[in-house]
C-alpha positions as CSV (number, residue, x, y, z in Angstrom):
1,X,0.0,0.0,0.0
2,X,1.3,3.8,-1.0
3,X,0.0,6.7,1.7
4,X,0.2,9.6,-0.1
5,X,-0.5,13.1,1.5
6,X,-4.1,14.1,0.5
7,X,-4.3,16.4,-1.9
8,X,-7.1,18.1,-4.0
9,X,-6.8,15.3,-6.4
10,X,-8.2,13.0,-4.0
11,X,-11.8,15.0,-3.2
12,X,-13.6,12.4,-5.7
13,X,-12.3,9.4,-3.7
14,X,-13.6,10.9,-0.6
15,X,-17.0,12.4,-1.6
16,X,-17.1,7.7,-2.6
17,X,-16.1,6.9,0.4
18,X,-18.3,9.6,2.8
19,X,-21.4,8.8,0.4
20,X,-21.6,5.2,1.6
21,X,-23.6,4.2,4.2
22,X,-21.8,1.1,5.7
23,X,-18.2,3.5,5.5
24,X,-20.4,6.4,7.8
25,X,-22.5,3.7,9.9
26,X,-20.1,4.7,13.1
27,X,-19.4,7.8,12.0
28,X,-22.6,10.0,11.2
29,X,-25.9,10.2,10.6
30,X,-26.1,9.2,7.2
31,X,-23.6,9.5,4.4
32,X,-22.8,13.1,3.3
33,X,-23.2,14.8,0.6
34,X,-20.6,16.4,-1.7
35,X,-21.3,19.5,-0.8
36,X,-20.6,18.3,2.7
37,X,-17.4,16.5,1.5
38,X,-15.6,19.3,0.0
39,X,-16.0,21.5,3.1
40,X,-14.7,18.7,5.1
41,X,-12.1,17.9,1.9
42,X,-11.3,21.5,3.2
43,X,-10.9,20.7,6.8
44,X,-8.4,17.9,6.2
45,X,-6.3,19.5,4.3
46,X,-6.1,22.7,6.8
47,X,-5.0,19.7,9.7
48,X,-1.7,19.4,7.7
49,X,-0.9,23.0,8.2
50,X,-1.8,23.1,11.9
51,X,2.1,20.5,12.7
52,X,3.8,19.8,10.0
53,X,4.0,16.3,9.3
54,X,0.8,15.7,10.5
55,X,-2.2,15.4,8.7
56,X,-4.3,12.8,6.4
57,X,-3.0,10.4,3.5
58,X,-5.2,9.0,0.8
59,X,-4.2,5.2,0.5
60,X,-3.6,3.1,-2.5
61,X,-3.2,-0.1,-3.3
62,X,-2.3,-1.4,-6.9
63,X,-3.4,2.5,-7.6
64,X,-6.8,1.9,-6.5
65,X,-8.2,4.4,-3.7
66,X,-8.4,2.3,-0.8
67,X,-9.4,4.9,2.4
68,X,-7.3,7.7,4.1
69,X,-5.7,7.3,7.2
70,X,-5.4,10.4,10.1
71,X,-2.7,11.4,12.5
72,X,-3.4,15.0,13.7
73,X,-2.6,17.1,16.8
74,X,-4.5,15.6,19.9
75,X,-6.2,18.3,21.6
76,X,-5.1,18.4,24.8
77,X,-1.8,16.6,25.3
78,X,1.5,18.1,23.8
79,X,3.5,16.1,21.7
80,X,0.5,13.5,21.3
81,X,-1.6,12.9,18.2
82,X,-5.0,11.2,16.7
83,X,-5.0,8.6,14.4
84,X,-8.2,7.6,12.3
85,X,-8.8,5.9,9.4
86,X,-11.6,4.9,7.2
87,X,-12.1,2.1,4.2
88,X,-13.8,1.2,1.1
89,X,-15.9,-1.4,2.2
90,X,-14.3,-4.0,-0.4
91,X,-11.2,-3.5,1.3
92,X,-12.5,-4.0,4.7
93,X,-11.0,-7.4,6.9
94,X,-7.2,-7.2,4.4
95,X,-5.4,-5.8,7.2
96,X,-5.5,-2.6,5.1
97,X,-6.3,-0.2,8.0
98,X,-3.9,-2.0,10.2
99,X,-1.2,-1.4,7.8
100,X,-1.8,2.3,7.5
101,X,-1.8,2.8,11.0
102,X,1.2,0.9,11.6
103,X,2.7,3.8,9.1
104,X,1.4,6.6,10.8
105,X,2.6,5.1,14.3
106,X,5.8,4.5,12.9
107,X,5.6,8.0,11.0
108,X,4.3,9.8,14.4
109,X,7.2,7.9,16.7
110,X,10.1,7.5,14.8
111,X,9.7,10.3,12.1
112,X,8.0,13.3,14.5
113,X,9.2,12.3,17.7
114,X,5.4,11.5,19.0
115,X,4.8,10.7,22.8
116,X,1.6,9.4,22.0
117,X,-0.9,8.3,19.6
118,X,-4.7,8.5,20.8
119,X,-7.8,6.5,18.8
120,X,-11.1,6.7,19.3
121,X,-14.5,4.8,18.3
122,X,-17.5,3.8,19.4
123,X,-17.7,0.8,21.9
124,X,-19.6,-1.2,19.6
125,X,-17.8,-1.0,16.7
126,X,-15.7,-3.8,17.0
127,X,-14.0,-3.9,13.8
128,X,-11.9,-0.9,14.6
129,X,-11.7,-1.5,18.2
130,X,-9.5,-4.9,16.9
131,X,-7.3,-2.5,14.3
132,X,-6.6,-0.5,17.1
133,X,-5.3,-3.4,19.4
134,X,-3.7,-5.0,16.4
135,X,-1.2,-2.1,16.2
136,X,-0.7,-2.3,19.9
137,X,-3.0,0.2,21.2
138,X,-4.7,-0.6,24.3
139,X,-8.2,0.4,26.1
140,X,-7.9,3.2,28.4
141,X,-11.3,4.5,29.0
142,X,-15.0,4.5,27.9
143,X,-16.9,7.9,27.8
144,X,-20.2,9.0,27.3
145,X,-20.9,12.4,25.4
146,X,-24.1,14.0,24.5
147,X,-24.8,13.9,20.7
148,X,-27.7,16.1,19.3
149,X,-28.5,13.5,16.8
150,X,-27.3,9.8,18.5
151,X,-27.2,6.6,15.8
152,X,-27.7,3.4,16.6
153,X,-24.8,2.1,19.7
154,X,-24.0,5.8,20.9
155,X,-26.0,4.9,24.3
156,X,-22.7,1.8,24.9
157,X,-20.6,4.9,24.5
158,X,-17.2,6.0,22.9
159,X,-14.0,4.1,23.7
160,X,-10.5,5.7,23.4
161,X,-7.0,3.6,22.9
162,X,-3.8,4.5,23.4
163,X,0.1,3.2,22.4
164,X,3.2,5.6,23.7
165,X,6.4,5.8,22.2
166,X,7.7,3.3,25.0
167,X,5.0,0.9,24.2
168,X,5.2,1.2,20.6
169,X,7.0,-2.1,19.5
170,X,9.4,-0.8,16.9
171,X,9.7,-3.7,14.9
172,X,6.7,-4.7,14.3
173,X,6.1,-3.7,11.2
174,X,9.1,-5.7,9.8
């Protein structure tokens, strides 16, 4: 798999991949539409200004758009960052996701000189809850925020996972 830098060239692939409903079943209320997209297209590429060499990737495989994978400043902790992700559902359960976020880990650690890495999901989506602890991210709380418009599983509540640069088994990826 390639993870390039998202770029402008890339707004297509997303407005596919936010316009399907099993990709935005955790995520929203509904897929987006493109009008919706390019302001977050927008968005994304304004995280890669905030520290640089953070910010999102558009993935490929065989140069087929797979998803885009996150790592962006964490908002509270210095030094510390998010990472996200989010498939194509044909490339779901190929260790894709997995294998981006092992990048951005070693990316974030190695690269930036990270402290931490954050994720977080909802509890009951358990797909993404095991690419998490594939990468060696572990459980460190469960939350529950108010949302205006819940979806289905929001009342279980959000979980949040967590690796640090000591934790982070360097070779792993090798």
């Amino acid at each position: 798999m390639t993870l390039l830098p998202l770029a402008d060239d890339h707004l297509e692939y997303e407005v596919e991949l936010d316009a399907d409903p099993a990709v935005m079943r955790y995520l929203d209320t509904g897929p987006r539409s493109r009008a919706v997209v390019e302001q977050r297209h927008r968005d994304r590429l304004a995280v890669a200004s905030v520290v640089p060499g953070l910010g999102f990737w558009a993935g490929f495989v065989s140069g087929c758009f797979v998803g885009w994978w996150i790592l962006e400043p964490w908002r509270t902790v210095d030094r510390a960052a998010e990472l996200g992700y989010r498939l194509l559902p044909r490339y779901w359960r190929q260790g894709l996701a997995g294998e981006g976020a092992w990048e951005l880990l070693r990316h974030g650690f190695a690269d930036l000189g990270l402290t931490r890495v954050f994720a977080e999901t909802m509890a009951v989506h358990v797909a993404s809850r095991a690419t998490m602890a594939s990468v060696g991210m572990r459980h460190v709380t469960t939350y529950f925020p108010h949302f205006a418009e819940p979806i289905p599983g929001t009342e279980q509540g959000e979980v949040r996972y967590l690796i640090t640069r000591d934790e982070w088994p360097a070779d792993q990826g090798t």
